[in-house]
C-alpha positions as CSV (number, residue, x, y, z in Angstrom):
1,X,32.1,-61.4,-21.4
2,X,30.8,-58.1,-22.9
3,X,27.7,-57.9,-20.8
4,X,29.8,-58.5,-18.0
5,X,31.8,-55.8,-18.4
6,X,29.1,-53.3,-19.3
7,X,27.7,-54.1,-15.7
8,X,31.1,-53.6,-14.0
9,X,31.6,-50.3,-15.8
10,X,27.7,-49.0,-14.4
11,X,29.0,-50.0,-10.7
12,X,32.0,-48.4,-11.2
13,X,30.1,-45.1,-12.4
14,X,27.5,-45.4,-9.5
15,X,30.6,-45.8,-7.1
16,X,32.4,-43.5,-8.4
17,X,29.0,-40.5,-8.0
18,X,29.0,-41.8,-4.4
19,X,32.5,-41.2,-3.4
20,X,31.7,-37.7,-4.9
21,X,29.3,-36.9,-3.1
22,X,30.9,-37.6,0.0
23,X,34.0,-35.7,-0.4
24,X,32.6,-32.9,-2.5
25,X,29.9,-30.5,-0.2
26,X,28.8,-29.0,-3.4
27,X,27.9,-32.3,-4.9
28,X,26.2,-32.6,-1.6
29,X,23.8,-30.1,-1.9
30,X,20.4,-31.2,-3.5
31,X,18.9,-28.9,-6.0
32,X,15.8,-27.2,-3.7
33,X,15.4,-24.9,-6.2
34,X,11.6,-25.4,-5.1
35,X,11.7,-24.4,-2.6
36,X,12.3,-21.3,-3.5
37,X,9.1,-19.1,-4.9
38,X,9.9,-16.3,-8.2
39,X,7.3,-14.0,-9.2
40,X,7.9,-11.9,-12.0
41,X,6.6,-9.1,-14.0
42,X,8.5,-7.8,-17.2
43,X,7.9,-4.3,-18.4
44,X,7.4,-6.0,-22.3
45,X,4.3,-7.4,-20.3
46,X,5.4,-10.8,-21.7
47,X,5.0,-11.9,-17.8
48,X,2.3,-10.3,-15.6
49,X,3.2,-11.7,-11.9
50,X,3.4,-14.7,-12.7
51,X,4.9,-17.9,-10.8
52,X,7.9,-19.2,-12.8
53,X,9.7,-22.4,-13.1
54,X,12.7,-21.5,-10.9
55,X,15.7,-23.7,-12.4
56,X,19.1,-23.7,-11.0
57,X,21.7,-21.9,-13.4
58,X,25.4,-21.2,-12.7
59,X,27.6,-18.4,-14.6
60,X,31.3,-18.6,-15.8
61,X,33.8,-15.6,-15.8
62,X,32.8,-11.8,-14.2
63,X,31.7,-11.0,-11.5
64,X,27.9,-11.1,-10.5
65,X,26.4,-9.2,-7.5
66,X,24.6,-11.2,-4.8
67,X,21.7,-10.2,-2.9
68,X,21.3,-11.6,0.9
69,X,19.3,-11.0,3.9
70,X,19.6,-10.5,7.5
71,X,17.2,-11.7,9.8
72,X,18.6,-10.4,12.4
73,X,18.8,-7.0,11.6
74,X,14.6,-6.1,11.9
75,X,12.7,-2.4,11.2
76,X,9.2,-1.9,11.1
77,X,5.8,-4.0,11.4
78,X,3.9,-4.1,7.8
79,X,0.3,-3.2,8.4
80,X,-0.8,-3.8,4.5
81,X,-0.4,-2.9,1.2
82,X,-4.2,-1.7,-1.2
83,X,-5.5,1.2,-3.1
84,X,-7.8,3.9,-2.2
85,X,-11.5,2.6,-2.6
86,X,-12.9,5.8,-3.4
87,X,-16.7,6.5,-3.7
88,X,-16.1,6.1,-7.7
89,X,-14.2,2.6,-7.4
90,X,-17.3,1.4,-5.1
91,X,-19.8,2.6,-7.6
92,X,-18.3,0.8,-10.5
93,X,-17.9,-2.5,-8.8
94,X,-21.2,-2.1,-7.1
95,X,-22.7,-1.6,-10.0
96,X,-21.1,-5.1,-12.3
97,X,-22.7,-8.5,-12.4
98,X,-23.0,-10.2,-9.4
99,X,-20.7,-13.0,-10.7
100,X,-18.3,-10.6,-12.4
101,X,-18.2,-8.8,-9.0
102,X,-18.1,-11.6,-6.5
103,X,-14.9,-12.9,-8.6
104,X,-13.5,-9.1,-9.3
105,X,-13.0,-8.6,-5.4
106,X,-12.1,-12.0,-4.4
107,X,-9.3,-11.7,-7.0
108,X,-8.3,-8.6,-5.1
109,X,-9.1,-9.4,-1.3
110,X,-8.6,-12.9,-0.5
111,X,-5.4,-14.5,0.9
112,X,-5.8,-18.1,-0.8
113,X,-2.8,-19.1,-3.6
114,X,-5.0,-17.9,-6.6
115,X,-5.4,-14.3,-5.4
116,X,-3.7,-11.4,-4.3
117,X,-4.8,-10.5,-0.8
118,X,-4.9,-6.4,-0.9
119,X,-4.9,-5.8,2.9
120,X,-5.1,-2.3,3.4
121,X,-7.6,0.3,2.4
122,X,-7.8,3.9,2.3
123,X,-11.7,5.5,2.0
124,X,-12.7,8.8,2.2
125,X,-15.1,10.1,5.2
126,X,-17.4,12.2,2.8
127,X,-16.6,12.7,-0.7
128,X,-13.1,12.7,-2.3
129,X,-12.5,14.1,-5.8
130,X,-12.9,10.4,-6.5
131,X,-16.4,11.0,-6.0
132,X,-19.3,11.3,-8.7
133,X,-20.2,14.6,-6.4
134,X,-19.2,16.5,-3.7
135,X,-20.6,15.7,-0.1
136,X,-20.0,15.5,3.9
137,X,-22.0,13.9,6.3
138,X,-23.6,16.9,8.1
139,X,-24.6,19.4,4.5
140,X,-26.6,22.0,6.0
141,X,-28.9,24.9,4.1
142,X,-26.8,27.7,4.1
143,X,-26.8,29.5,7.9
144,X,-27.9,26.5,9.3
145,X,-25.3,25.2,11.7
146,X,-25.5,21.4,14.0
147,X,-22.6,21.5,16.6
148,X,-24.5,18.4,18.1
149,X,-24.2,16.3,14.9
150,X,-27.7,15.6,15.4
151,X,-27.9,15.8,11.4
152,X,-24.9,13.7,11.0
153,X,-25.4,10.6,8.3
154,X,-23.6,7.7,6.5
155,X,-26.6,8.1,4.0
156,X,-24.5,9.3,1.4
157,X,-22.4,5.8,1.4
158,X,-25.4,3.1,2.0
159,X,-25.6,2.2,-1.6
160,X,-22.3,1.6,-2.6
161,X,-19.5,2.2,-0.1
162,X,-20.7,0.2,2.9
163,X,-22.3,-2.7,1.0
164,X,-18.6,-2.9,-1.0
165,X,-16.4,-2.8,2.3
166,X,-18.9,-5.4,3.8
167,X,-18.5,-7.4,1.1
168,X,-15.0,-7.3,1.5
169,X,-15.1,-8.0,4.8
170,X,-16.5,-11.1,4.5
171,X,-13.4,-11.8,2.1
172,X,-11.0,-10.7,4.5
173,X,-12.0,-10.1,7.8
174,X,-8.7,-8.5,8.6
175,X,-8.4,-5.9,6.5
176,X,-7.4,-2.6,7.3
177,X,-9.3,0.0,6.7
178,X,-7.9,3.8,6.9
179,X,-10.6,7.0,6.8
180,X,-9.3,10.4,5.4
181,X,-11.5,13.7,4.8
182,X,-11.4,15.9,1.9
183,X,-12.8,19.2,3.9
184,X,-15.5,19.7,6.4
185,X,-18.8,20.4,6.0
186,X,-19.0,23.4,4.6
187,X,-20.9,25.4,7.2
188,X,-18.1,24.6,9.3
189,X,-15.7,26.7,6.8
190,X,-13.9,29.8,6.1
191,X,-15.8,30.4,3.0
192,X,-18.8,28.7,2.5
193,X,-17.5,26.5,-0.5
194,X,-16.1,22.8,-1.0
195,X,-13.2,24.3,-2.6
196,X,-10.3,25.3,-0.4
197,X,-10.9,27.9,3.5
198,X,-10.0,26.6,6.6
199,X,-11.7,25.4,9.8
200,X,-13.2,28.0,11.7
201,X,-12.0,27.4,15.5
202,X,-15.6,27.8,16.9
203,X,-16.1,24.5,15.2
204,X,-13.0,22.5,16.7
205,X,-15.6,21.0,19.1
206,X,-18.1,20.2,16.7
207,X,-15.2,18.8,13.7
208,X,-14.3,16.5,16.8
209,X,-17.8,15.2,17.4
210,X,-18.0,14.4,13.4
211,X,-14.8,12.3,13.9
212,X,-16.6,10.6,16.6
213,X,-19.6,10.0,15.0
214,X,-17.6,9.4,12.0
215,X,-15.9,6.0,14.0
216,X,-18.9,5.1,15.8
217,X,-21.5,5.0,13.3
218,X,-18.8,2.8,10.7
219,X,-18.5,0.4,13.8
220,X,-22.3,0.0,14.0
221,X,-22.4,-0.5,10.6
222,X,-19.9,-3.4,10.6
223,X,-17.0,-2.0,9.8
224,X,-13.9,-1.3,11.9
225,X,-11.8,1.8,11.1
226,X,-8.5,1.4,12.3
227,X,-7.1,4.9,11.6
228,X,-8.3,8.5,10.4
229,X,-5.9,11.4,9.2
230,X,-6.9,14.5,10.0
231,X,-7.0,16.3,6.2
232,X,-6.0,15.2,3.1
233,X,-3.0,17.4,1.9
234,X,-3.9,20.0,4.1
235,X,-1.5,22.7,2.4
236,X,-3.7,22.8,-1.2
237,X,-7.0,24.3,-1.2
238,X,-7.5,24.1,-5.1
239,X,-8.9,20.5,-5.2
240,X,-13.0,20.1,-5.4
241,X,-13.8,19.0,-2.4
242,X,-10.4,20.7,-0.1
243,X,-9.6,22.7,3.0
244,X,-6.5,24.4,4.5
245,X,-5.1,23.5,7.4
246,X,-2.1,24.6,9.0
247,X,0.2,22.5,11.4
248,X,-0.5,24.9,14.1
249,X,-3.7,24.4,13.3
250,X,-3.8,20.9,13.5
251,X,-1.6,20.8,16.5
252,X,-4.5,22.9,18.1
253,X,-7.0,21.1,17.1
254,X,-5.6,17.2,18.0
255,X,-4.8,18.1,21.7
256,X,-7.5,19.9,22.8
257,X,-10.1,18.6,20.6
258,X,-9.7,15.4,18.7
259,X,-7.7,13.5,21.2
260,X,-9.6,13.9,24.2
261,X,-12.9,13.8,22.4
262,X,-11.5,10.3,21.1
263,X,-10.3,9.3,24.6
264,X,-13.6,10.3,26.4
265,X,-15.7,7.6,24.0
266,X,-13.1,5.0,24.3
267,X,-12.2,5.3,20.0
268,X,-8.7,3.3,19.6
269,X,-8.7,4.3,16.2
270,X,-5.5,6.0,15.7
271,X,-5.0,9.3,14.4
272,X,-2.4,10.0,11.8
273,X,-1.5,13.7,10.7
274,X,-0.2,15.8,7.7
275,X,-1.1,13.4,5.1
276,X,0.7,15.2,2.6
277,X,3.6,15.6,0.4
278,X,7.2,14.1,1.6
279,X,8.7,18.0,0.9
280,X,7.3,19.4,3.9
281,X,8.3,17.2,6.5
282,X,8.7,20.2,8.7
283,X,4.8,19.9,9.1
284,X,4.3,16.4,10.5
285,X,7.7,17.7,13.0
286,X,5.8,20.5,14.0
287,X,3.0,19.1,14.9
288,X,4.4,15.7,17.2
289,X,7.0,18.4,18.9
290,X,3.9,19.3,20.5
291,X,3.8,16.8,23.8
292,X,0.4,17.5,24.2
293,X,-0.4,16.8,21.1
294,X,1.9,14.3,20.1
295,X,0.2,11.6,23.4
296,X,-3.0,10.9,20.6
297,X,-0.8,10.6,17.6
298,X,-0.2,7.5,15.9
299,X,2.1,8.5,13.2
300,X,2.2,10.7,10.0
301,X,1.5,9.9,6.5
302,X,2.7,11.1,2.8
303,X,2.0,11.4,-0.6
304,X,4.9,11.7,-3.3
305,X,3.7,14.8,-5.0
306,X,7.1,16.7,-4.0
307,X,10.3,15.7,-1.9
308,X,12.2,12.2,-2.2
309,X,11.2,9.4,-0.5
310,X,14.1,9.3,1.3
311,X,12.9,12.6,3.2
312,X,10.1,10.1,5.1
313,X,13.2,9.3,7.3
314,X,14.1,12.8,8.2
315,X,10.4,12.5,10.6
316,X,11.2,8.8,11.9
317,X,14.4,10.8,12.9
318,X,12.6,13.6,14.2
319,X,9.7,11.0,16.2
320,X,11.5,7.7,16.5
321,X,8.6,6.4,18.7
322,X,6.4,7.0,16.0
323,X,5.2,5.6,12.9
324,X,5.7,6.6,9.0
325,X,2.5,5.7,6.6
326,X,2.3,6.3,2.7
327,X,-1.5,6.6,1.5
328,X,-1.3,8.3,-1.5
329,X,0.3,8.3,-5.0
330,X,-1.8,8.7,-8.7
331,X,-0.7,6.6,-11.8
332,X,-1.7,9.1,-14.8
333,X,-3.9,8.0,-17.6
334,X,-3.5,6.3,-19.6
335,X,-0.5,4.4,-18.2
336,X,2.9,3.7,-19.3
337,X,3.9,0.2,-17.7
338,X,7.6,0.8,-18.2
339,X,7.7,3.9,-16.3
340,X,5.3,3.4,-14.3
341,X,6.5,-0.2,-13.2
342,X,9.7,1.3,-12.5
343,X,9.2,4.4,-10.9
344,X,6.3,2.7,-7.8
345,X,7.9,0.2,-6.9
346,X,11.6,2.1,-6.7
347,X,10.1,4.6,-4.2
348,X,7.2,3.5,-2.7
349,X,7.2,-0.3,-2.6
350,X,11.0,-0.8,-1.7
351,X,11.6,3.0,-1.0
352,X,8.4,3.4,1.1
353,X,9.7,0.4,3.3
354,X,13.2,1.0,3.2
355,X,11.7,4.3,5.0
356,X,9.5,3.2,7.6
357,X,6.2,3.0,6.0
358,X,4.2,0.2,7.9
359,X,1.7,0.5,4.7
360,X,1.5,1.4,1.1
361,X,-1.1,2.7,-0.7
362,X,-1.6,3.3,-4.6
363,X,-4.2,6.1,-5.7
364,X,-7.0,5.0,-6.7
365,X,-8.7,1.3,-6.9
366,X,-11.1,1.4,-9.9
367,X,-12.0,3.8,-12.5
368,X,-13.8,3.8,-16.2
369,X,-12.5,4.0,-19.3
370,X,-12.6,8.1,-19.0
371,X,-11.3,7.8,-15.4
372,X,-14.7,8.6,-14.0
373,X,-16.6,9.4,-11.9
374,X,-15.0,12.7,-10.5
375,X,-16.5,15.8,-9.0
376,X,-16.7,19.0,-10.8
377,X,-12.9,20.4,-11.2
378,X,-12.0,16.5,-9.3
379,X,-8.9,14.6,-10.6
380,X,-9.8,13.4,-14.7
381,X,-6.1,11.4,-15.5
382,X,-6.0,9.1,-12.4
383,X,-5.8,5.7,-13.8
384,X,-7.3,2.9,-11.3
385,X,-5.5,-0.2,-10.5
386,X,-8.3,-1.9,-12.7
387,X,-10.1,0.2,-15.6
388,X,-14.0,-1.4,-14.8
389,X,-16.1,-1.1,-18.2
390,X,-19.5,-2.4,-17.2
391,X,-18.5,-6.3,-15.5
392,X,-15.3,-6.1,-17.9
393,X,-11.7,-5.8,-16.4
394,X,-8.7,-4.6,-17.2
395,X,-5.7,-4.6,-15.1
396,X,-3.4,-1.4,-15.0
397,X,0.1,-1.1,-13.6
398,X,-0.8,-0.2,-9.9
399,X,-2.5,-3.9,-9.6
400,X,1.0,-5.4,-10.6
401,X,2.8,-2.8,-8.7
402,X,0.7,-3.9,-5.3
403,X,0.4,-7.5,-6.2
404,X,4.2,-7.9,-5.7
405,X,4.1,-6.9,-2.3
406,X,0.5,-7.7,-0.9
407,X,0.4,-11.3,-1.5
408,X,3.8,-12.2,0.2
409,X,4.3,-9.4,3.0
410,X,1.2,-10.4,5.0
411,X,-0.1,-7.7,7.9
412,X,3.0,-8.6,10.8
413,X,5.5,-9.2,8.6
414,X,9.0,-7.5,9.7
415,X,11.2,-5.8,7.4
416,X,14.5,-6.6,7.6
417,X,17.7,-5.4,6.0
418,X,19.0,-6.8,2.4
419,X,22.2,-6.0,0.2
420,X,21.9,-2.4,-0.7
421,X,22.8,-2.3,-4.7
422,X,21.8,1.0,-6.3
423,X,20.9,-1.3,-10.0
424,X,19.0,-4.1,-8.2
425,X,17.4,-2.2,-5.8
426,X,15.2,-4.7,-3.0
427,X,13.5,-4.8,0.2
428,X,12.8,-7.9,2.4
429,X,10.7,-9.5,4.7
430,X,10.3,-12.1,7.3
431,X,6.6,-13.1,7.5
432,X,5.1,-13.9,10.4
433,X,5.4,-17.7,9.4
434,X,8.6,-17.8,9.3
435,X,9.0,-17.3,5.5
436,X,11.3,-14.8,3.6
437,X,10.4,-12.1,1.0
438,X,12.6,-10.3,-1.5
439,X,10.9,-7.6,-3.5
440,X,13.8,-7.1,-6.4
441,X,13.9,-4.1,-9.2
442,X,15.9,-4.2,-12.4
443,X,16.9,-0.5,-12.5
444,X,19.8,-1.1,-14.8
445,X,19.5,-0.8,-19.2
446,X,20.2,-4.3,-19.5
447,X,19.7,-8.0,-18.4
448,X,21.1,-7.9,-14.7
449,X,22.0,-11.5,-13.8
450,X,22.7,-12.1,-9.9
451,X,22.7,-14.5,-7.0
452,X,20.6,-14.9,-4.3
453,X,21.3,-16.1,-1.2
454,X,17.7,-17.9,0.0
455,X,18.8,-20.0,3.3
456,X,21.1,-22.2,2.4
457,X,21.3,-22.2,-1.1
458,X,22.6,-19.8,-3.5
459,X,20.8,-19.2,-6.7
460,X,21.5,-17.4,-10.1
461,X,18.6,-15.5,-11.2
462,X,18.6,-13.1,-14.2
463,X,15.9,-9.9,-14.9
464,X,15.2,-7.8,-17.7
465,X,15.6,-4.1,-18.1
466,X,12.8,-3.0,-15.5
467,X,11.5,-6.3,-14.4
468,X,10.7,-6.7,-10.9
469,X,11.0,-10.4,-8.8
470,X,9.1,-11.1,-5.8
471,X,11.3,-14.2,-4.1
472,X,9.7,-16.2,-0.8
473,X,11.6,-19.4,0.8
């Protein structure tokens, strides 16, 4: 008799659950918590992007923000998101173990679930101040001149440069690849020096034909460039190697120069201008409220030097029908992966996008422990994304900053529009396979514990002080 009843009370319960779930829609829902992807990365460093155990949690009293998407509410086209491979980050990983380099740059280039898929790069045609020295690719004796580019060579970047991006190539095929001078050759120059003078306008014609050579003789090599700006921060001349260059001066020099010189040998490589700092957006206006000028421009790009983030908007404004880039912004040695955490991925990561920016680029890729090599007077407190000592690695905050974004928000993903909260600020995504990406920042002094609204489930999520989530369903 006791057995018995023992088995009528477990039918009873098991009834009892069923008639639950029919009449209860919550009781409904299945638990598809894994469906849903969380990536995190605590300031404390006590998580480095790593994948967590998503586990469904539910909260009692208060009130607790929620954070949604909107698919149907779209903005811009991602292109990518990298770091700057300057000449010094391709000497250092040129120069590591073959093993220790092979695994080094699939760790950064591939797209596989182990990686974390950098898709966009910025190089510099010539030297940068990234450079171990100062060079172009037409260095005359002084009073020699070569208008033809007869002289012009991609010597300079055969042993290190090329052979990296090749390598890369192989990795990811589809990477993007963005060229950006540091000053002309100098015979070309104001002043006969690397440092600072402008473009003399005799040698428009001849700057053009280096671009052209520039794109052409890349291409032969194997290596598509996708765009070029026209001068790295054009308004400071104090950097070894810089030049000047004015927005009239540019303006001048894209539509009667550049652009048809680019048209006449059939380059689709799109030209960018300014390339500067977000305060002066009056300089990329300037220049694209010239219609002649404005037919061969792509877009404009910025650095974070000076102005707000938020200006970036002001030239989308301005140039609807064109596009906003970010290529440049340093982490200073020797790091501080609270700040620095905070602070990248606030305005460039979900700033930048919340902006327009198709791209995002951290300065620089790789330096050494002394944040070599630089040129004579070049930058000597930029802090790569990895610190390379010999075939060692270390991995800095820029490589967690990018991570969060590059390995979710493929090339053709689509931003779309998010809950704005001003102390869990986000940006999100719809990938071109149909998934969704939501870029989260703790900006708040304490544990911020919200929902998220991932298709048709809403999950409670907490994040530390600083933290930052990556979410994809």
């Amino acid at each position: 008799m006791i057995k018995n009843s023992k088995k009528y009370l477990v039918y009873l319960f098991i009834f009892t659950a069923l008639v639950s779930c029919a009449t209860n829609p919550e009781a409904q829902k299945t638990d598809s918590t894994s469906a849903v992807e969380f990536w995190l990365t605590n300031p404390d460093k006590s998580a480095l992007f790593q994948k967590q155990i998503v586990t469904k949690t539910t909260v009692t009293g208060g009130t607790v923000p929620v954070l949604e998407v909107f698919e149907t509410q779209t903005f811009q086209s991602i292109d990518g998101f990298g770091c700057a491979l300057t000449g010094g980050s391709a000497i250092l990983i040129n120069q590591m173990e073959a093993a220790a380099k092979e695994t080094l740059l699939k760790e950064l280039f591939a797209t596989d679930a182990n990686n974390i898929g950098i898709s966009y790069l910025r190089i510099s045609i010539g030297a940068s101040d990234l450079s171990d020295r100062v060079f172009t690719y037409n260095d005359l004796p002084y009073g020699q001149t070569d208008t033809a580019m007869a002289q012009f060579s991609l010597e300079p970047e055969r042993i290190d440069l090329i052979p990296i991006l090749k390598q890369i190539l192989v990795i990811n095929p589809d990477i993007k690849i963005l060229g950006s001078p540091w000053t002309a050759p100098v015979w070309m120059k104001t002043q006969n020096s690397s440092v600072g003078g402008s473009l003399k306008p005799q040698y428009y014609s001849a700057y053009a034909k280096y671009f052209v050579k520039y794109v052409q003789e890349m291409k032969v090599a194997g290596i598509h460039i996708d765009a070029i700006t026209i001068q790295n921060e054009p308004l400071y001349g104090g950097n070894n190697p810089s030049m000047l260059m004015s927005a009239a001066e540019q303006t001048t020099f894209i539509k009667n120069y550049l652009g048809p010189a680019f048209k006449t040998n059939n380059i689709d490589t799109k030209i960018i201008i300014y390339d500067h700092n977000a305060d002066r957006t009056d300089y990329p206006i300037t220049v694209m409220n010239d219609p002649e000028a404005k037919k061969y421009i792509s877009g404009s790009a910025f650095h974070l030097y000076g102005g707000s983030i938020d200006d970036l908007s002001k030239v989308k404004v301005a140039h609807p029908d064109k596009d906003i880039y970010f290529t440049e912004m340093w982490v200073g040695a020797p790091g501080n992966f609270l700040t620095d955490l905070n602070w990248h991925v606030k305005n460039l990561i979900i700033g930048g996008m919340r902006n327009w920016c198709r791209n995002v680029i951290e300065w620089n890729l790789a330096s050494d422990p002394n944040q070599d090599p630089h040129t004579p007077g070049g930058c000597t407190e930029c802090l790569g994304a990895v610190t390379i000592n010999g075939s060692s690695v270390t991995r800095n905050p820029a490589y967690y900053i990018i991570a969060h974004a590059a390995k979710f928000v493929r090339p053709g993903s689509v931003r779309i529009a998010s809950t704005v909260s001003s102390t869990l600020p986000n940006v999100a995504f719809k990938t071109s396979d149909g998934k969704r990406v939501l870029i989260v920042l703790n900006d708040s002094q304490g544990i911020q514990v919200f929902k998220l609204v991932a298709g048709e489930n809403t999950l409670t999520y907490s994040l530390k002080a600083g933290a930052v989530g990556t979410f994809v369903w």
